[in-house]
C-alpha distance (Angstrom), angle and dihedral (degrees) to the residues before:
residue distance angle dihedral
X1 . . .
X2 3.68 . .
X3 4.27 105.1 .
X4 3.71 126.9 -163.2
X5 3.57 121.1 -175.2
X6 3.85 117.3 -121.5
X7 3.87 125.1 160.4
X8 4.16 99.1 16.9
X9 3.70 121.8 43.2
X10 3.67 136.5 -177.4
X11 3.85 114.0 17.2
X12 3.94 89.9 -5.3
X13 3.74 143.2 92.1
X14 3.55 128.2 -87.6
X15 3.98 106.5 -151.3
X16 4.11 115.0 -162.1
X17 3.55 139.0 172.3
X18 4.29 118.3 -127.7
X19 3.45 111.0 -143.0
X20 4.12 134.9 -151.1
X21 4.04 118.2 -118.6
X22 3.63 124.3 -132.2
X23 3.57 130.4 -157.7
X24 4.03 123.7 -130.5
X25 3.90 94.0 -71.8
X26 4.21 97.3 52.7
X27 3.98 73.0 -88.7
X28 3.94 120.5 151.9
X29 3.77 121.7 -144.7
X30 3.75 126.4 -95.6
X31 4.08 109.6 -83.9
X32 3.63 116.5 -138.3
X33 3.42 113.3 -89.6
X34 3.50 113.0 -84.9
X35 3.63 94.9 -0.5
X36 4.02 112.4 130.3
X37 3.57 100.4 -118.0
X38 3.91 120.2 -175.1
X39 3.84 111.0 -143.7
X40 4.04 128.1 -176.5
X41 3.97 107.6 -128.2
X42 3.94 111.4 -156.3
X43 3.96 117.1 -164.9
X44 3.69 115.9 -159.3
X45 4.42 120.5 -55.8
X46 4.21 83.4 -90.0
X47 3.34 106.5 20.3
X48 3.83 136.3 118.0
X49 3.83 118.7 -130.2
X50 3.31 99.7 -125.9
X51 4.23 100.0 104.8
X52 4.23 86.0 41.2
X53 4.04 86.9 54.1
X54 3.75 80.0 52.8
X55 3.51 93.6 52.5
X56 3.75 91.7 42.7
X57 3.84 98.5 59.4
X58 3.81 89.0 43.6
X59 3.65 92.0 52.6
X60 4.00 95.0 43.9
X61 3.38 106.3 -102.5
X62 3.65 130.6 132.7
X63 4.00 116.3 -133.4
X64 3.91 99.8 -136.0
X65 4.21 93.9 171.7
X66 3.86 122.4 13.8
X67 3.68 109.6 -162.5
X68 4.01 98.3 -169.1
X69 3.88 92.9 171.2
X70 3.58 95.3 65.5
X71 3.96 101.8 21.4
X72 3.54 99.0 -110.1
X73 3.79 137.9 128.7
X74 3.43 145.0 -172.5
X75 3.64 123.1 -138.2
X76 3.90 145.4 175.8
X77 3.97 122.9 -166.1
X78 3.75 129.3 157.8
X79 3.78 87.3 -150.6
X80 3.32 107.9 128.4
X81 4.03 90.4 -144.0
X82 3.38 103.9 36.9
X83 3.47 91.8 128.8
X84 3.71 107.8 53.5
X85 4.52 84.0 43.6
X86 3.95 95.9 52.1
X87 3.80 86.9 56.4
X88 3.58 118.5 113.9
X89 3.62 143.4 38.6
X90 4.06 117.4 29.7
X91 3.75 88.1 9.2
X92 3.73 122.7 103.2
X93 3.76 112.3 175.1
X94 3.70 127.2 -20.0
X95 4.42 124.4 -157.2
X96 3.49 122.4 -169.6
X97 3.81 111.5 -151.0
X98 3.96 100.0 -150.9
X99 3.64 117.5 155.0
X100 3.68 89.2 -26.2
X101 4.18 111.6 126.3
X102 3.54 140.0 82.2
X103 4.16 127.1 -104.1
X104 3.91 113.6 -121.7
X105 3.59 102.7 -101.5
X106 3.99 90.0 -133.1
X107 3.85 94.2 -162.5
X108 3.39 122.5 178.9
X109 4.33 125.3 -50.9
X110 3.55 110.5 -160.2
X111 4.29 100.7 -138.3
X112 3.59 119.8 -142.1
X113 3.78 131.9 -172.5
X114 3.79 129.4 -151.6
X115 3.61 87.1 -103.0
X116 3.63 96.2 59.9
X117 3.78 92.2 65.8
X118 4.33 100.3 21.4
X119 3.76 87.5 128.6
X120 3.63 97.6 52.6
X121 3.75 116.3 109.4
X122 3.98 139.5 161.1
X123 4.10 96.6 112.2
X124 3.38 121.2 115.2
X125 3.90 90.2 -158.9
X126 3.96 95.3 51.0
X127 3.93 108.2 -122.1
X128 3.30 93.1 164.2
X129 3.93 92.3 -138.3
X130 4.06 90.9 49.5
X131 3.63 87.8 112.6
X132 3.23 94.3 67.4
X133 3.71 94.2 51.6
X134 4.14 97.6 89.6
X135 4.07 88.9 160.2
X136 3.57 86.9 61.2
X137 3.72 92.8 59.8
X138 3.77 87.1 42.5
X139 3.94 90.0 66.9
X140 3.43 102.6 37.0
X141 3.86 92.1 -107.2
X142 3.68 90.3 157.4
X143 3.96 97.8 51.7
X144 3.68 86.7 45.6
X145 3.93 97.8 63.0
X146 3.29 84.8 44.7
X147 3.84 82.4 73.4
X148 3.89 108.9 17.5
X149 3.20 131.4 0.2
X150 3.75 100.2 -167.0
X151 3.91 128.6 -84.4
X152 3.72 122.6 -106.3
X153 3.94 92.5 -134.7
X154 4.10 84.1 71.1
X155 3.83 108.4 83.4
X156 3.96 123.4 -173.2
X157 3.62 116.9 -154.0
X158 3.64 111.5 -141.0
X159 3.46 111.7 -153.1
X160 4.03 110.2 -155.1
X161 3.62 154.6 68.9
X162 3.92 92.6 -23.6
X163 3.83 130.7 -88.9
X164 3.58 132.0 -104.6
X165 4.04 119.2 -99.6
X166 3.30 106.2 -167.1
X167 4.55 102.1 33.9
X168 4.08 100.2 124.1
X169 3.71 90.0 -127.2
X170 3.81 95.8 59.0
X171 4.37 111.1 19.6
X172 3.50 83.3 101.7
X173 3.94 100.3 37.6
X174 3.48 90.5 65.9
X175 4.33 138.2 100.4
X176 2.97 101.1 -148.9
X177 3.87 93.9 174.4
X178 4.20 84.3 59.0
X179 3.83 90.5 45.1
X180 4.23 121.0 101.4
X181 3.48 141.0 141.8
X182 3.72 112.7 -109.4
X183 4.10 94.7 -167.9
X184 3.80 106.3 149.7
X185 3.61 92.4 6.8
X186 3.77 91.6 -77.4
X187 3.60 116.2 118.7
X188 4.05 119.1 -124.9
X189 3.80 119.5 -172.5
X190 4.02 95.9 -175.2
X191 3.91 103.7 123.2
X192 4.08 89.7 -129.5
X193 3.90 92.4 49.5
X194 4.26 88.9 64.1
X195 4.07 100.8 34.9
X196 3.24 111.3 93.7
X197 3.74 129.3 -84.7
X198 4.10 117.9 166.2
X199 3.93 100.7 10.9
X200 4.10 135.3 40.7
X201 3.94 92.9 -161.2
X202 3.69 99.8 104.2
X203 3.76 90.0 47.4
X204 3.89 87.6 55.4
X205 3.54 90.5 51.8
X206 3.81 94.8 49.6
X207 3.72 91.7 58.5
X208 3.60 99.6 47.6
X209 3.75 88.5 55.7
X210 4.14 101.7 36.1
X211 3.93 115.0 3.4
X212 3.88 114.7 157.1
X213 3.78 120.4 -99.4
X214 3.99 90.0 -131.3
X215 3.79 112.8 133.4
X216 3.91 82.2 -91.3
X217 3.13 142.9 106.0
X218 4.03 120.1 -41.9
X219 3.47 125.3 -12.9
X220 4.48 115.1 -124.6
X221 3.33 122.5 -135.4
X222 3.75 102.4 -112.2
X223 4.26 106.4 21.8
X224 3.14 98.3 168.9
X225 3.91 85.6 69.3
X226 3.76 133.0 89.2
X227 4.29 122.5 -136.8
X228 3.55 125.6 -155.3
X229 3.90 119.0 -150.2
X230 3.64 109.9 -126.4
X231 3.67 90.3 -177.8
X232 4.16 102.7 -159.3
X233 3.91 98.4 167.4
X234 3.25 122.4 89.6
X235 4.20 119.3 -150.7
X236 3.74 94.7 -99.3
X237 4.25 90.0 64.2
X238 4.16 99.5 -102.9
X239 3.22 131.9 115.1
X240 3.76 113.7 -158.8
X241 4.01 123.3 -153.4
X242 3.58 90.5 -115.7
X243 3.54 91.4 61.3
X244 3.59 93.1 48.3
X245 3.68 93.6 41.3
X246 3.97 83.6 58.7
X247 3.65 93.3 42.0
X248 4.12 89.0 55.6
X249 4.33 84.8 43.7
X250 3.70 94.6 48.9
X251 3.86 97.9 46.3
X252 3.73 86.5 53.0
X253 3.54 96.7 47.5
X254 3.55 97.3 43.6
X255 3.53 113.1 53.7
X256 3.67 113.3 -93.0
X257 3.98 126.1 135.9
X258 3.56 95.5 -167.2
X259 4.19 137.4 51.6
X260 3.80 125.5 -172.9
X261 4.00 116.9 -160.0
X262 3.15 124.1 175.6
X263 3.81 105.4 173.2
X264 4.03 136.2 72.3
X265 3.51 130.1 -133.9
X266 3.96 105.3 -84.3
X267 3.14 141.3 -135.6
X268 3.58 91.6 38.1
X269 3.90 109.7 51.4
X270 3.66 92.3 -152.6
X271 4.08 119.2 23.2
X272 3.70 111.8 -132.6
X273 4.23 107.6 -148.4
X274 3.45 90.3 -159.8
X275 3.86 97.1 62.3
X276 3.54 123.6 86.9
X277 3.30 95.4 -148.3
X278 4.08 97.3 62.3
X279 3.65 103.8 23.3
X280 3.55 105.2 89.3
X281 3.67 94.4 65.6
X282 3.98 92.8 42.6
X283 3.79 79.3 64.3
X284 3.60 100.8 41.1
X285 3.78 88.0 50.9
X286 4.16 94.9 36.5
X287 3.38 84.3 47.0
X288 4.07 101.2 57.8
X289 3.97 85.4 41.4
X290 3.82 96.7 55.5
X291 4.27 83.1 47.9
X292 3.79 95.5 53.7
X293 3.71 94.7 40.5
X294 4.50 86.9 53.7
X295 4.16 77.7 50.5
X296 3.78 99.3 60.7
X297 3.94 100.8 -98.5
X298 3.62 116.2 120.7
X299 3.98 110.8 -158.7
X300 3.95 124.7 -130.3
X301 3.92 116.7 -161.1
X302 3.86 126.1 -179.0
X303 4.06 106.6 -126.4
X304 3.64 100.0 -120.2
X305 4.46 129.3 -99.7
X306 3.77 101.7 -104.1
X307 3.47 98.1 99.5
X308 3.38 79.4 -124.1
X309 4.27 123.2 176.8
X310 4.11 86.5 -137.3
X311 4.06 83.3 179.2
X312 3.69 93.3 66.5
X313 3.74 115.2 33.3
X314 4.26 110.8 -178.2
X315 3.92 92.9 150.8
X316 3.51 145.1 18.8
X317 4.04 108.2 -155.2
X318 3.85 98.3 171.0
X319 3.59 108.2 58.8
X320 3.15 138.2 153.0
X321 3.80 96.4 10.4
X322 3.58 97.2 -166.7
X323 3.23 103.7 77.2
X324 3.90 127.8 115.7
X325 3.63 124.7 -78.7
X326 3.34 101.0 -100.8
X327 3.60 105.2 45.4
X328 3.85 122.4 77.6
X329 3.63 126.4 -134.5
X330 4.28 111.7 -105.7
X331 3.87 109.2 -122.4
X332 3.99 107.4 -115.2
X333 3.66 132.8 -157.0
X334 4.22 112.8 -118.2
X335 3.58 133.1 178.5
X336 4.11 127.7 -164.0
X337 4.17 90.3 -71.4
X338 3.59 84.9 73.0
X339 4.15 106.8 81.3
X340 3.70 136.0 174.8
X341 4.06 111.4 -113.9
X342 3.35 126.5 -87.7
X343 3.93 92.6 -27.5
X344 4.04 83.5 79.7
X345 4.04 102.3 32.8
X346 3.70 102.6 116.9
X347 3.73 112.3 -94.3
X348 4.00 97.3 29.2
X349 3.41 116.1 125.9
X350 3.81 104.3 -128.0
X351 3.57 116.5 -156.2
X352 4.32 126.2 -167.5
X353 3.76 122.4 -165.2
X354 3.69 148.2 -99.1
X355 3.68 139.2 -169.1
X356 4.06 129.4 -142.9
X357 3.62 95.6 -74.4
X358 3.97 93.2 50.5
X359 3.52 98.9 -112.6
X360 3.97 124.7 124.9
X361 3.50 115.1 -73.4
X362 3.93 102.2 -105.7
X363 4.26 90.3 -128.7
X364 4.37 89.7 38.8
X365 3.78 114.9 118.7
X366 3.31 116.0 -128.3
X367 3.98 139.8 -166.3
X368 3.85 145.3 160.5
X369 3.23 116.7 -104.7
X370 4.23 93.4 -1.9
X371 3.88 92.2 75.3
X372 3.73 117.1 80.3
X373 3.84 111.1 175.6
X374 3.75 130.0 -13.9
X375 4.00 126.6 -139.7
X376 3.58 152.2 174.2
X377 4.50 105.2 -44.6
X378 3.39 108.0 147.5
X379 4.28 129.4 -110.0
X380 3.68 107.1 -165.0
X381 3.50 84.3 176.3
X382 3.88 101.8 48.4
X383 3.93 97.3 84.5
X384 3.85 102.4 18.8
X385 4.21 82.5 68.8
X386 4.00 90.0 -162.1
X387 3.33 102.7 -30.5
X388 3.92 118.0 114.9
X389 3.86 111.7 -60.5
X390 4.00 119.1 -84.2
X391 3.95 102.9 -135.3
X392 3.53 89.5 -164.7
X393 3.57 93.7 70.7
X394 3.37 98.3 64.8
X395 4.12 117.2 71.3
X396 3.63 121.3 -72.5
X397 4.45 113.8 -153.9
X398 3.68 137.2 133.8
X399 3.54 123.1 -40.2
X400 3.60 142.1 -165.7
X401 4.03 123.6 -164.0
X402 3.69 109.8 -141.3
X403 3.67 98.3 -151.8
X404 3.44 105.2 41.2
X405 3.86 89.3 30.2
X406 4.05 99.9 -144.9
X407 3.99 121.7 135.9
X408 4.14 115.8 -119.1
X409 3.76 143.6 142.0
X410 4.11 126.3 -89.0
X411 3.50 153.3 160.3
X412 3.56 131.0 -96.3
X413 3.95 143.7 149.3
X414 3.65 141.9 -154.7
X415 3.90 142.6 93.5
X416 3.81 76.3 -70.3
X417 3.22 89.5 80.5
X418 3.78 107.7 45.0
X419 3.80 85.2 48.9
X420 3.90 96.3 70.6
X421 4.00 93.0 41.7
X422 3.48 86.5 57.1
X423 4.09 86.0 48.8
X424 3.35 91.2 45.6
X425 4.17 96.5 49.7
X426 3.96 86.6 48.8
X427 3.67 93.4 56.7
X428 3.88 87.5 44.0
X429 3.78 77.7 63.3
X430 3.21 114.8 40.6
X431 4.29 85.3 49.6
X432 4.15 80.3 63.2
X433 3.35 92.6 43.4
X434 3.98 113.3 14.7
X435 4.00 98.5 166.4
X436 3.75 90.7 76.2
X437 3.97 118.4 118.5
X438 3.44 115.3 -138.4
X439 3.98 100.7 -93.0
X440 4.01 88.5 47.0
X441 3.88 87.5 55.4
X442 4.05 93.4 47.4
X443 3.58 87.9 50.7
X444 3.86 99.3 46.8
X445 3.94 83.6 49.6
X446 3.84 89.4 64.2
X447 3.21 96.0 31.0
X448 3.84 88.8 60.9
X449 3.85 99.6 37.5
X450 3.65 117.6 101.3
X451 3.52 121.6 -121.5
X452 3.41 129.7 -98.9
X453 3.94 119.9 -156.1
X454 3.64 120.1 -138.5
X455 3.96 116.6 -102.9
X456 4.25 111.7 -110.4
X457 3.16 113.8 -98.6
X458 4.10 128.7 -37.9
X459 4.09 104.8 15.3
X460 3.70 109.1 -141.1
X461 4.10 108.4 172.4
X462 3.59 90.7 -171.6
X463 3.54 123.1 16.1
X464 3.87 93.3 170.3
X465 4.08 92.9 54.6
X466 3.67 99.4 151.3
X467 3.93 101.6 -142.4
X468 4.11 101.9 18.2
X469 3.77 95.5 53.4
X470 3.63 131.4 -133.6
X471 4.38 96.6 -61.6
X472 3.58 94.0 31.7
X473 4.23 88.6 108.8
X474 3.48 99.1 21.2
X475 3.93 117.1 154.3
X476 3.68 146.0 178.3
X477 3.78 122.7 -145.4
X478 3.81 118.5 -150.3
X479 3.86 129.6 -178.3
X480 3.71 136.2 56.0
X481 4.28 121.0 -98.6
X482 3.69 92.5 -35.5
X483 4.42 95.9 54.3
X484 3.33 150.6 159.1
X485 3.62 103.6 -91.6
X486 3.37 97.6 43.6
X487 3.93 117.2 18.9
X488 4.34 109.3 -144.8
X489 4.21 87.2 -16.9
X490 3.60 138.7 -96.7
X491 3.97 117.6 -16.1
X492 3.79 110.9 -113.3
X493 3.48 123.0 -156.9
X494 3.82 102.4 -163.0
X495 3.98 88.1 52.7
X496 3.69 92.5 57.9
X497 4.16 90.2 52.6
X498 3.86 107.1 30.9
């Protein structure tokens, strides 16, 4: 299956979503017969599912998740025409997600021990690997605790591969009462179904945003908060709409303010709304968003590693990505329908990358008017300038090893990272100020980000780059204070408290 790494790079996790092709029509193709196929039925924009459950049963398919507020249902049938029978009245489109998705590209995390870092110091609440923690510093994390911490009646949905119950730094940091699997697009409370099995990058996340101050470990942005594992990948690597169609649903329906999603909607890198063959799931997915956002949960989403101009799509070189090994993707043409999932649903809070010296990320997409705020990702390259890679300057958090399966602290770096900073700066804020609504919050994130000024001329982050070559990550910035590469600035988490 041919893999390309998107939201985490370079000893990190690349979380993406498969999607389901439709033929001209909103149509999906024919399943094998007998195979049990999962397909995403979508009743009219408006309508209640009650006529496409209808159509469903008489088609033989099994509803497995009826989402009545937004129209949608999940269903599995090993009739080989389900497809072409469920057509017609109360259905809209239909998308079967067969062998269509994207295998976490695992990568490398680079383990550390307390010992590594025992001498490191600069914390005023003594996690003894707090030196290590230079996007901390960058935000003001320090400062901020000084003032809040973050309230445990804020919860932050983290969207991903599952989060580790019993790691020291986050046991406690954890609700488990909001926690489920969402594999298949059927929810599954059991504590064992949403730990962690195949991948540690949800676990990563959840420390960056709410790690415990303990004496332990690595200190999270916003402690005082709780996280609920929405665990959306399944143990193969994919993520399949219906699971993050359920992931959006259960957030909304369960209490959170906050969402952190750092993956895109695979195996299309960018969705096009205007072709048959993806748009079902863009409204599946758009249509889950647009719910939880009327529920109170504002959604954060990382902005993707391709060092990608997402303002001016020409081509798209990379898709689909789940094709076999030795076949190529064919370049296709794109215009502005075609979007990058969630990071450019309306109302998501899209968030680009920078390294230690605050400079963009050399792999961070990028885009005026698409990027909101930037934060802490990680550049091991940025200030080695060719020389081997620094590990240090990517971001240290919890970690759980999936083979040995023990808890510990690592490296990793990608948009996945700046995502849950972001997360964990907005629930600094809305613990100061918890009667926001979702679009007061996103605004009082810019509003409190510093600005970031476009780099002159050309950007090259690493001119000496030993195997990409000197253009390889070449960039241009455009825009005034509020820019390309960096949206209203860097998040700050003792502005959003003080």
């Amino acid at each position: 299956m041919k893999n390309l790494r998107r939201k985490t790079l370079a000893a990190a996790s690349a979380v993406t979503l498969g999607v389901g092709l439709a033929v001209t029509g909103g149509l999906a193709p024919a399943a094998a017969a007998g195979t049990d196929t999962t397909f995403l039925v979508l009743a009219p924009q408006g309508a209640h599912t009650a006529k496409a459950a209808a159509r469903v049963a008489a088609a033989k398919g099994t509803v497995v998740a009826n989402y009545d507020q937004i129209g949608v249902l999940v269903v599995r049938s090993t009739n080989p025409n389900f497809a072409t029978q469920v057509a017609g009245a109360g259905v809209d489109s239909v998308a079967s997600t067969a062998g269509l998705g994207t295998a976490l590209d695992e990568g490398e995390t680079v383990e550390v021990s307390a010992a590594d870092v025992a001498n490191a110091t600069g914390d005023p609440t003594k996690e003894p690997m707090y030196g290590q923690q230079w996007d901390m510093n960058m935000i003001h994390v320090p400062q901020a605790h000084a003032v809040n911490a973050g309230s445990s009646n804020v919860v932050v949905g983290v969207l991903d591969s599952g989060i580790s119950s019993t790691h020291p730094d986050l046991a406690t940091q954890i609700a488990k009462d909001k926690s489920t699997s969402c594999l298949g697009g059927v929810t599954d409370t059991t504590e064992a179904a949403w730990n962690p099995t195949t991948s540690d990058h949800g676990t990563h996340v959840a420390g960056t945003i709410a790690a415990a101050v303990n004496g332990v470990g690595v200190t999270g942005i916003a402690p005082g908060v709780k996280v609920a594992a929405v665990k959306v990948v399944n143990d193969a690597g994919f993520i399949y709409p219906e699971a993050a169609v359920c992931g959006f649903m259960w957030a909304a329906t369960h209490g959170m303010q906050l969402t952190n999603n750092s993956y895109f909607i695979d195996p299309w890198e960018f969705n096009c709304r205007n072709d048959a063959r993806q748009r079902p799931v863009w409204q599946a997915v758009q249509r889950a968003i647009r719910y939880s956002q009327s529920e109170g949960v504002l959604n954060i989403a990382s902005a993707g590693n391709s060092n990608y101009d997402l303002a001016h799509k020409f081509v798209d070189p990379n898709s689909p990505n789940n094709l076999p090994d030795d076949q190529d993707p064919e370049v296709r043409t794109i215009t502005g329908a075609c979007v990058d999932l969630p990071a450019e649903a309306p109302g998501v809070v899209t968030v680009s990358a920078v390294g230690p010296t605050g400079a963009k990320s050399y792999y961070s997409s990028y885009g005026q008017g698409v990027i909101d705020v930037t934060a802490p990702g990680g550049d091991r390259w940025f200030r080695t300038r060719g020389a081997s890679p620094t590990n240090t300057d990517q971001i240290l958090s919890t970690t759980f090893n999936t083979v040995t399966k023990t808890n510990g602290w690592g490296y990793k770096q990608g948009t996945s990272m700046s995502g849950p900073h972001a997360a964990g700066v907005a629930a600094l804020a809305l613990s100061a100020h918890p009667d926001m609504t979702p679009g007061q919050l996103a605004a009082f994130l810019e509003r409190t980000s510093v600005a970031q000024s476009c780099p002159d001329g050309v950007y090259n982050p690493a001119p000496l780059h030993p195997t990409a070559g000197p253009t390889a990550y070449n960039a241009t910035c455009s825009g005034g204070e509020r820019n390309s590469f960096y949206g209203a600035g860097m998040v700050d988490a003792y502005n959003v408290v003080r």
